[in-house]
N, C-alpha and C positions, 0 to 999 in steps of 0.2 A: 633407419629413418633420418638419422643425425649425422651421417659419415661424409655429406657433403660439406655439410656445415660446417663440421669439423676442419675439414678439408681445406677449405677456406681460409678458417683463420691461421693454419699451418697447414702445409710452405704460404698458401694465399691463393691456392687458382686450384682450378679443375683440366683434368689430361684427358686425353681420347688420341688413340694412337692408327695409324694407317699404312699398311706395308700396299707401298704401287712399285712394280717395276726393279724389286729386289731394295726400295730404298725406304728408310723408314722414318715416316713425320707424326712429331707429336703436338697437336694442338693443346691449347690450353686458355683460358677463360678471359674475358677481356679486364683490364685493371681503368680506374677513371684514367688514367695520363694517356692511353691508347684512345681514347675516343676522338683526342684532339688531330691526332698522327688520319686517324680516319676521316673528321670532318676536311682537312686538307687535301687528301687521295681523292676523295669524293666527286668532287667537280670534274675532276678528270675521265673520270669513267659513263658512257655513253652507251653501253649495254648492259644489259644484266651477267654476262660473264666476266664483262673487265669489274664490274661491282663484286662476283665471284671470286675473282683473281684478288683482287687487294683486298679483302676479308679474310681470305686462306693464306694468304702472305703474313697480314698484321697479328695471326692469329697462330703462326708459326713458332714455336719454342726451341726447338728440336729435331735435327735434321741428321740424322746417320749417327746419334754419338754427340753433336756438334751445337752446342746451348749458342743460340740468338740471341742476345742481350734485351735487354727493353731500350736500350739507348743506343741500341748499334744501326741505325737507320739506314746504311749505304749495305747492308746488310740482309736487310726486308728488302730495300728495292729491287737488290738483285734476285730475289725468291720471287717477288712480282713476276720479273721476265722468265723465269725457270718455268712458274707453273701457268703462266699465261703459253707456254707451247705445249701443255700436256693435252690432253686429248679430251672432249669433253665429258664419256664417261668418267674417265679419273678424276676429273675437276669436278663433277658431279659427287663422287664419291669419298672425296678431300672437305668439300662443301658440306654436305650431312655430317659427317665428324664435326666442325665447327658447331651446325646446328643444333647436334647431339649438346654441347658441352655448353650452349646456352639455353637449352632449354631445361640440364641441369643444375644450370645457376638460377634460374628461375623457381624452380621448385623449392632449391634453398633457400631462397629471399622467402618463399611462402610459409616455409617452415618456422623460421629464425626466429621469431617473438615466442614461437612455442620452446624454440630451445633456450633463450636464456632464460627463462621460469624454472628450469630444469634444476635439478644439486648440480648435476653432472658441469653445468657450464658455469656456476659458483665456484666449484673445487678446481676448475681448470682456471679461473684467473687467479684466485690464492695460490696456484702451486706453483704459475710461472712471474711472482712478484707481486702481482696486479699490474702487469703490462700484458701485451698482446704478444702471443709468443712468438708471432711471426716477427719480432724482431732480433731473436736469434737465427734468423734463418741465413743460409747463404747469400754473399755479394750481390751474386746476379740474379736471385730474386729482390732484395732490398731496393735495390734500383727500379725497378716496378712505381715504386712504394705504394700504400696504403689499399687495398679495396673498399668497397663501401660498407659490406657486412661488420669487417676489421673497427671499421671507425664506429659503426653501430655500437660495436659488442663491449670497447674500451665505454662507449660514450651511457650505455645503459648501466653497466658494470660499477664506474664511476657514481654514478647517478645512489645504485641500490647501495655502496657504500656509507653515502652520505644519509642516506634514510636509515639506516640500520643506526647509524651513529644517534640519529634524532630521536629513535623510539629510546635509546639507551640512555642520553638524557634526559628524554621524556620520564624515564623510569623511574631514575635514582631522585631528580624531582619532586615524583610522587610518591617515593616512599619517606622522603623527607614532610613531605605535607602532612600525608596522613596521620603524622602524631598530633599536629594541628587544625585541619580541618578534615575528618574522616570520611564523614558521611559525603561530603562535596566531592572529594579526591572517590570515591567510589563509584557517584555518579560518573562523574570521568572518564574511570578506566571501565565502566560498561558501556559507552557512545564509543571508545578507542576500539572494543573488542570487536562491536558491532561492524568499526570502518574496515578493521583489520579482514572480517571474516569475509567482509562485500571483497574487498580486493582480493583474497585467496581464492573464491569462489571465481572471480572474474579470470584467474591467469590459470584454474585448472581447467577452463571452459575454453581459453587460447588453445590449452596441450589437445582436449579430445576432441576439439573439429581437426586438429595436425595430425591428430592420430587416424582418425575417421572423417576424414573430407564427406561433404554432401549427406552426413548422419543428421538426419532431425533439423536440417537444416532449414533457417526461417525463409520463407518465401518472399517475402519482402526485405532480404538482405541488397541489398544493391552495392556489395564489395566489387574492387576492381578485379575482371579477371583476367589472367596470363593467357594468351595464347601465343601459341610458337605461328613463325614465318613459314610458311610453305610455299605458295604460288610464288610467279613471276613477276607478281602486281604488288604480291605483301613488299617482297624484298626491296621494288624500287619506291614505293611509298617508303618504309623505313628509311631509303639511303635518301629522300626528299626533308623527310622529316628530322634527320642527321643535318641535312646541309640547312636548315632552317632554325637549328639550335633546340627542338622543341625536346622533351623531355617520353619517353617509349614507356611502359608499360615497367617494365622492373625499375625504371628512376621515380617514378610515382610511388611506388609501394616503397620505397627504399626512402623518399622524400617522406611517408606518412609515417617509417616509423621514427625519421628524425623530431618532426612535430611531435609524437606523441609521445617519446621521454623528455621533449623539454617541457611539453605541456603537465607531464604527472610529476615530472621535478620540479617546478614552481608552484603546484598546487602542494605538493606537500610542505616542501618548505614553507609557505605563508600557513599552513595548517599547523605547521609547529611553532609557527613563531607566535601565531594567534594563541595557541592554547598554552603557550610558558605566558605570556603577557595575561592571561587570564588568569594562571595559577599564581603570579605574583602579585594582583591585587587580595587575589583572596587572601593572601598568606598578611599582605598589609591591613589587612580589616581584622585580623584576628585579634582577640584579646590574649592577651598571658603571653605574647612573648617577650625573647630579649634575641639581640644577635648574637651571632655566635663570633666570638676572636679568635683568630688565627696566630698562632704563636709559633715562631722558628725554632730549633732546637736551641739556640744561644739564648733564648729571649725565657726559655725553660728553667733552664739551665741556671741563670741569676736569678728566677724565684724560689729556686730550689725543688724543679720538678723533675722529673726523669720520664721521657718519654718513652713509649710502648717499646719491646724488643722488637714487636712482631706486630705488623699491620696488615688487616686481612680485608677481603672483601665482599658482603653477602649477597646471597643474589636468593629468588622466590626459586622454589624448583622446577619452575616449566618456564622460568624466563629464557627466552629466543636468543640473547645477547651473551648467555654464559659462555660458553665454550667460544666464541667470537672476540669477548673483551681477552678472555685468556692467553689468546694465540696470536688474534689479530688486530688490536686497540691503536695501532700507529696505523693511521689513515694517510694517502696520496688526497689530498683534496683537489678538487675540481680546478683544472688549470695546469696540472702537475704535467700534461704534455706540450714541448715546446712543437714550433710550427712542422718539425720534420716530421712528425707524428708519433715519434719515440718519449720514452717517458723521462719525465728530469730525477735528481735527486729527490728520495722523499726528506720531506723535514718537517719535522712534529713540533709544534711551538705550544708548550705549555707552561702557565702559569705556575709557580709555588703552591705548595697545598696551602701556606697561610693564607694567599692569597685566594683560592679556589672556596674558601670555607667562610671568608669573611663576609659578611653581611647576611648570614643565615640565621634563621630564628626557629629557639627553642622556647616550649612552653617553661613556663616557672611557676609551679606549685604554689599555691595560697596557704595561708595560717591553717586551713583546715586537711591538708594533702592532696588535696583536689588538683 
């Protein structure tokens, strides 16, 4: 169900192979930098086969053995004039292979929100960095560069990192509270559990319509839906709609799912920043406490303390963040890719624990133990 997807984000494109005439061409998926090579070719073509001809060209990877570059343009031209003399069964049949390998990029893009919900598409950006692993790919794919799922998949990836960090602060937060305002901090994490459960609920209900298209589906869904090009009329509408800059059926859906991780990335965000601003008045209304001071080992040291050998860290048993702070706690924060679309150096900027610790407040015991 996933293997296009997959596919995608390594090497980056989709193949469909075609043996005409003892010679063998393999197509493969269009990258955003090709659209532009297209909208130029465009004007030029004044039938639906010369529209044929420089789609099967542009869409050209592989010829006998012999990789096409993405930037080898005197290259494609000359594949123009090659397959503008083939015959028009075969350029019929050169044609459908293109079609084929867009209409399974389409199905991808349909899938794609079902798949990064997934462990499987977790475990695949932790194993290769938290980069996109198509950046190990060969030369002459690089040069392509980025697809749009690619940029998706960094840019939601990215996203669920920075959320996983905020519940983990969230956390440690509230277990710091709870010795001081219990019952409040309680309240809390039953509205947190509530948000959490609506949001699980909402991304396993992504996975089973991916899984089961048109199951139970609402009748009143007005989703945008994919269809492939087939007549003489679709294709020169498309190549109209190309030369008018306007945006096709997979850029819309590929634009909705941009919207909609910046959109649950700023809403989380301001829900976390709302709810620490809230837990720090309440901790300032509290009676009985003091702050907590943070001391260096040197600063120990001349009052005659000895700090711990051994500093450990607890965590609740079904907390989400365990195994995550243990292996994974050095975050790439948002920004970490420079404009090539490759990722930069990570670098983790943290504060000293004196510093991390200072300004916190413990309760302190009255004459009666209380």
């Amino acid at each position: 169900m996933y293997a296009d997807v997959e596919e995608l984000l390594y090497p980056g494109y989709l193949t469909q192979t075609v043996v005409a005439g003892g010679v063998t061409v393999s197509f493969r998926s269009a990258y955003p930098s090709d659209q532009h090579i297209l909208r130029v070719r465009i004007p030029a073509c004044q039938t639906v086969r010369d529209w044929k001809r420089v789609a099967v060209a542009n869409a050209a990877w592989e010829v006998d053995g012999h990789i096409v570059e993405a930037d080898d343009l005197s290259s494609r031209r000359r594949l123009e004039d090659l397959f503008g003399s083939l015959s028009a069964p075969v350029m019929d049949t050169m044609y459908a292979a293109v079609s084929t390998v867009r209409g399974r990029l389409n199905d991808a893009v349909g899938v794609f929100e079902a798949y990064c919900y997934e462990p499987q598409s977790r475990t695949k950006w932790r194993m290769h960095g938290r980069r996109c692993p198509s950046e190990r790919a060969p030369s002459w794919v690089s040069k392509a560069g980025s697809n749009s799922l690619q940029q998706l998949w960094v840019s939601f990836n990215l996203y669920e990192d920075d959320r996983l960090q905020w519940e983990n602060d969230w956390y440690a937060a509230t277990t710091v509270a709870s010795t001081m305002a219990a019952k409040w901090v309680q309240q809390i994490r039953t509205e947190e559990a509530n948000r959490a459960k609506a949001e699980t609920e909402r991304r396993n209900e992504v996975i089973r319509r991916a899984k089961n298209p048109g199951v139970d589906r609402d009748e009143s869904d007005t989703g945008i839906k994919v269809v492939r090009h087939r007549t003489n009329d679709d294709l020169i509408e498309q190549m109209r709609r190309w030369q008018r800059g306007e945006l096709d059926d997979h850029d819309r859906i590929v634009q909705g799912y941009k919207d909609g991780i910046r959109r649950r990335h700023d809403e989380t965000r301001e829900a976390h920043e709302r709810r620490m601003a809230a837990l720090d008045e309440a901790l300032a209304q509290s009676p009985d406490v003091a702050p907590v001071v943070g001391y260096t080992a040197e600063q120990m040291a001349e009052m005659g303390l000895k700090a711990p050998t051994r500093t450990r860290r607890l965590y609740d048993a079904g907390h989400p963040g365990r195994l995550y702070d243990k292996y994974l706690s050095s975050d790439i924060p948002i920004g970490g890719l420079r404009p090539d679309g490759k990722g930069g150096d990570m670098t983790v900027n943290r504060p000293p624990i004196s510093e991390a610790v200072s300004g916190r407040r413990v309760t302190v015991p009255d004459e009666g133990g209380r």
